[in-house]
N, C-alpha and C positions, 0 to 999 in steps of 0.2 A: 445368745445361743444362735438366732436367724444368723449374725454375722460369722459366726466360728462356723459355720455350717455352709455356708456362702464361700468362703476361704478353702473348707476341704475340697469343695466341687472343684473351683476354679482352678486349684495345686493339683487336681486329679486329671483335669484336662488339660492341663499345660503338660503333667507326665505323658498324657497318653498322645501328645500333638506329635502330626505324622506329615511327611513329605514327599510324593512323589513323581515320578521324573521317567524320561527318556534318555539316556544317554548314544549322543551318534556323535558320527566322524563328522567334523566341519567343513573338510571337502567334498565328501561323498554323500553327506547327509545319512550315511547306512547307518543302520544301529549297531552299538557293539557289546555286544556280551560279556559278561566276568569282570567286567567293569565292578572298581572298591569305591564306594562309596559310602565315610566314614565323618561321624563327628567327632569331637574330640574323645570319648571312650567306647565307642565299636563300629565296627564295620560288616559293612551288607555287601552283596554283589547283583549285579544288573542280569536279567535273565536273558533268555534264546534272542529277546526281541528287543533289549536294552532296557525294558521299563525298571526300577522298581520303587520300595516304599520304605521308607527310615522310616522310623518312631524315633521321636528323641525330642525334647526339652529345650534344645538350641535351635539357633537360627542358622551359624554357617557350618556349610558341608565343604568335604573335598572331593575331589575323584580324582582315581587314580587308574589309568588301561598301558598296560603294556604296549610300546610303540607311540604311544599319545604324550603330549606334557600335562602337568599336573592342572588340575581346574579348582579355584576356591570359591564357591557361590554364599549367596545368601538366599534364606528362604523369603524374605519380605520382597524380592522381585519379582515373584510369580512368575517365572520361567519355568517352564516343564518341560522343553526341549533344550538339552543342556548339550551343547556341541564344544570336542574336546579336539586340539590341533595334533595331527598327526605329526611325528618325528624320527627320521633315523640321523640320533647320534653322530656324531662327526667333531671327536673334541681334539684339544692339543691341553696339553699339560703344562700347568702353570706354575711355578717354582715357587717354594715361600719368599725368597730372594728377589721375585718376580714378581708380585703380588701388588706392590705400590701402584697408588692409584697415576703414578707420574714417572715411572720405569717407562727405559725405552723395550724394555722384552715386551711389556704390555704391549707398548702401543705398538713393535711389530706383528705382535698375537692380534690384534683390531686390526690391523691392515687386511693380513690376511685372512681375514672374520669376513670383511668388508669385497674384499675381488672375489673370491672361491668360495668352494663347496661347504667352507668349515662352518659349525653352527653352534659349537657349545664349550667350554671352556672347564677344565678339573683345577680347580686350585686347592694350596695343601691349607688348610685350616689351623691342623695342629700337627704339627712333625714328628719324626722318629725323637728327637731332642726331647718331647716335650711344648712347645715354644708356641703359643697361636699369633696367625699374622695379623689379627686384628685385636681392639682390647673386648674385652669379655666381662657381663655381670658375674662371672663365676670366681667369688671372691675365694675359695680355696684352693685353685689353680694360680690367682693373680698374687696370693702369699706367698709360692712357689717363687715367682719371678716369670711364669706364663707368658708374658703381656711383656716381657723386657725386651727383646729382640723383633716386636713386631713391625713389620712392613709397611700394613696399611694402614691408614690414619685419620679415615673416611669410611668406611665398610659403607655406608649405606648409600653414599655416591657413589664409589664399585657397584653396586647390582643396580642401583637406577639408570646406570650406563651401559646396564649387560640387559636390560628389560627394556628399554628403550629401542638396542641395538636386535631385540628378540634372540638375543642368547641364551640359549640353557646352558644356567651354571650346576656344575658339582662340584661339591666340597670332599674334600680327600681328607678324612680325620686318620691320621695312624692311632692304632687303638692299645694293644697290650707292648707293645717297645715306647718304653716313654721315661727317657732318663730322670727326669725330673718329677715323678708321680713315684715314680719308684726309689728313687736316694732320699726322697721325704717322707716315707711311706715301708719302711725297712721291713712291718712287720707282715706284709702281704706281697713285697718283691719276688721274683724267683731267684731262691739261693743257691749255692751250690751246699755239696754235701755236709760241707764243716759249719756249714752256718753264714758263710759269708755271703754279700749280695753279687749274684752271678752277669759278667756284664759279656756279650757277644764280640765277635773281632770287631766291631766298631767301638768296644768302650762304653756300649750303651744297656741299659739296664732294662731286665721286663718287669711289669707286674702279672701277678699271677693271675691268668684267664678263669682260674676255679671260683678265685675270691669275688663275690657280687660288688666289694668297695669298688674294684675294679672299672665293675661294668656303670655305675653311678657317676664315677668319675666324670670318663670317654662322654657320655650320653647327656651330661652337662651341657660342655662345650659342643656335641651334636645341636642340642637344643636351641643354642645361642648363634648358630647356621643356619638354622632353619628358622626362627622368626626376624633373621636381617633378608630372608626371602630364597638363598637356593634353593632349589627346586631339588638338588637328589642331596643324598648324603651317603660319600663312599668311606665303607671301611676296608681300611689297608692294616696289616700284620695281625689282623681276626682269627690269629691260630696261637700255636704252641710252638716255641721256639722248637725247631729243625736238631734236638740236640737230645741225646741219653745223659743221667746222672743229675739230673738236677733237682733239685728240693721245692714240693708241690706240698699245698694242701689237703690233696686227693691222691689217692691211687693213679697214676698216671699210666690208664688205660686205654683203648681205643673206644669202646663204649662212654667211658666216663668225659671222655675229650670230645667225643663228637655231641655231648649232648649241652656238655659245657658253653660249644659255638653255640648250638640251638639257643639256649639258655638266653648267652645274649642278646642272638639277634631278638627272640620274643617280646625284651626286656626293651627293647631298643622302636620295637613297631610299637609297642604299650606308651611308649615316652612319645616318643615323635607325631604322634595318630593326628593330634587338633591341628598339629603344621601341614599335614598334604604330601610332603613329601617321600620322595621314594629312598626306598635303600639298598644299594649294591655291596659287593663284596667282593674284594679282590684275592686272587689266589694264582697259586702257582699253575702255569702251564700243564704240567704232568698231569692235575687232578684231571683232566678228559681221558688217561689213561688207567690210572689207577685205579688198584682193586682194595685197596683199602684205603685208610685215612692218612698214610704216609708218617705218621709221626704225629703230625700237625694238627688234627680234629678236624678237619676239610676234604670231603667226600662232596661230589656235586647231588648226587640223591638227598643227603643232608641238607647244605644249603640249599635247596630250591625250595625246602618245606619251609623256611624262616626270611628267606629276601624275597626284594623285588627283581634285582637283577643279578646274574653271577657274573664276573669280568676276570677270566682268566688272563696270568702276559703270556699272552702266545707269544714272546720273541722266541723267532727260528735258532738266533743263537743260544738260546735256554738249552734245548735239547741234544743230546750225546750224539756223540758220532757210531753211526750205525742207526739211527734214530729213524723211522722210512725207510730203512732201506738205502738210507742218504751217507755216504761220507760224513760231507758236510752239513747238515740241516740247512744251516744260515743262507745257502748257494741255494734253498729250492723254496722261496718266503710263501707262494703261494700253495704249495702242497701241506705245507707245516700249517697253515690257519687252517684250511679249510675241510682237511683230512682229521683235525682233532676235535674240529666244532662240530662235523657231521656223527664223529664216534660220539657223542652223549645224546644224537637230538631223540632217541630214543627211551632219555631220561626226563630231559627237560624240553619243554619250548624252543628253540633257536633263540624264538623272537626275546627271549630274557636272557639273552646269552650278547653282552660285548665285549669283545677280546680287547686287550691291551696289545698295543700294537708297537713293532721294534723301529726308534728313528734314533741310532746311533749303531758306532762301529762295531762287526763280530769280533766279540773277546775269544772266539776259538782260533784254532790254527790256523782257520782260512784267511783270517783277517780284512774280511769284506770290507771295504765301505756300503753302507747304507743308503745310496741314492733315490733318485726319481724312479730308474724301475723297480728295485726293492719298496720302496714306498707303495706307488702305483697296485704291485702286485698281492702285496697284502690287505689293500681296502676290498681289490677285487674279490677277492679269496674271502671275507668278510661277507660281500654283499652279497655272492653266490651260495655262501652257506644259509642267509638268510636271515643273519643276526637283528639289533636292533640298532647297529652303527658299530663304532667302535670308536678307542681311545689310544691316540698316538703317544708314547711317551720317551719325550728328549731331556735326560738329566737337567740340561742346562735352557732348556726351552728354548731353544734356536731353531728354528724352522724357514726351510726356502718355500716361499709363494710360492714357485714353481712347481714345487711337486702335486701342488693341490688344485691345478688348473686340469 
């Protein structure tokens, strides 16, 4: 009995073991507030003065501050002044095609890592296809053929070369466009009317963002990105296909759609928490002007209540002519970022706001090339609004050093 009794204590004070901390800027040493500071099943935040106190049962914590990179401690260091590196974002976009540890895209992306400003790199993890660039324990993806077309053939030499080089990586998961999730998976695809599996002008297949198999899927392969070590993890196509007529499990409502996103991303911070990392969400340009959900179940008011960061693609060429006031949009790059990041800041933060940024040709009438002032002028426009960086994206990941000097 002394010993059963001895056992409850010691299980009662291991529940009730507490940890607490300072969280500051490692430059500035300031403290910084609303700081996430999370074991793997919840999360706390740092108060006015940075301090606070987990209770929890584990040993390793993460923290998380907007504009900071992620920090993973352990409580057996006894560290209570926990200083977390400050960062504004500055990525280039990495192609799944690019992705080899032994591509020359790579190693011109490390060059220019290496001379300039650039500090952080989005590589696609899992494609529009379906397809992940690396192999995955996610053995009902890898029955798919997941894992057939992959790139990389090393993952965890890629980020010990991106940790080394102090690169923040993000991982770009496409989430509900997923040919291959969906032609295997017929009974929670989005269909069309008659029953058949609805595929977009590319050929490619969704599944449906209502169905939770859905979100289990995606957050798999999240998972399996986040303990080879990225630091964020972005979702791309986190909406409702842009289309009427087609066959949902749900009423396919603006309520019902917007809470569906919520839904996941919840699902998505509940899965990811013990990793540290952060999660963004990529959306269409317009959503800074938009007074509803568009179609799509992506409102910036919505998303800010369930991510970390929102990354609209401000390409200038996205928006209509007459758009500003502009003819052209494409012809004014810096009025187009900066004019639509300022119209939300009174939603959201800035500093959780990085736009996707245009480094290829206007498909409008004007038919711009994209150069070094165009480039140039939309970091500005970026940094002026007071974002948290931003993310360049070149279909084919070709980028001139020059722009970035």
């Amino acid at each position: 009995m002394k010993k059963l009794l001895t056992a409850i204590i010691l299980a009662q004070t291991l529940l009730n073991a507490s940890f607490s901390g300072v969280v500051v800027d490692k430059k500035t040493l300031l403290p910084i507030k609303q700081a996430i500071i999370s074991d793997a099943h919840h999360s706390i935040k740092s108060d006015e003065n940075g301090t606070f106190n987990i209770t929890s049962d584990e040993k390793i914590y993460h923290i998380k501050a907007y504009g900071y990179k992620p920090l993973t401690f352990s409580a057996d260091n006894n560290e209570t002044i926990l200083a977390i590196d400050p960062i504004n974002v500055k990525a280039l976009y990495l192609t799944f095609w690019g992705a080899s540890n032994n591509s020359k895209t790579l190693k011109r992306i490390l060059k220019i890592i290496d001379e300039t400003e650039i500090n952080a790199i989005v590589m696609d993890v899992k494609n529009e296809y379906g397809s992940t660039s690396f192999l995955t324990s996610f053995k009902q993806a890898n029955s798919y053929g997941a894992q057939k077309h992959r790139t990389n053939r090393n993952i965890d030499k890629f980020i010990q070369i991106m940790k080394k080089k102090g690169i923040y990586t993000i991982a770009r998961i496409v989430t509900f466009k997923d040919e291959l999730q969906a032609s295997h998976n017929e009974h929670y695809a989005i269909k069309k009317v008659d029953g058949k599996i609805w595929r977009n002008h590319d050929k490619m297949a969704w599944v449906d963002p209502f169905d939770k198999r859905a979100y289990l899927y995606t957050l798999e392969i999240a998972k399996e990105a986040a303990k080879v070590g990225f630091d964020e993890i972005n979702f791309d196509y986190i909406r409702f296909p842009a289309k009427d007529g087609l066959k949902l499990c749900r009423e396919n409502t603006q309520k019902n759609r917007i809470k569906a996103i919520g839904n996941f991303l919840d699902l998505a911070q509940k899965k990811l928490r013990r990793y540290g990392v952060f999660i963004s969400v990529d959306t269409y340009g317009n959503i800074c002007w938009a007074k509803d959900d568009t179609g799509i179940g992506q409102t910036i008011k919505s998303l800010a209540k369930h991510a970390d960061y929102l990354c609209p693609m401000l390409y200038p060429s996205g928006f209509a002519t007459g758009s500003f006031s502009f003819k052209y949009p494409a012809q004014h790059p810096y009025e187009v970022i900066y004019r639509s990041i300022k119209h939300i800041d009174n939603i959201i933060d800035t500093k959780r706001v990085r736009p996707w940024l245009q480094y290829f040709k206007d498909y409008t009438p004007s038919r711009r090339y994209y150069r070094k002032r165009e480039i140039k002028e939309q970091i500005r426009a970026a940094k002026d609004a007071n974002t948290s960086g931003w993310m360049m994206w070149s279909p084919s990941s070709k980028y001139n050093l020059e722009y970035f000097n």
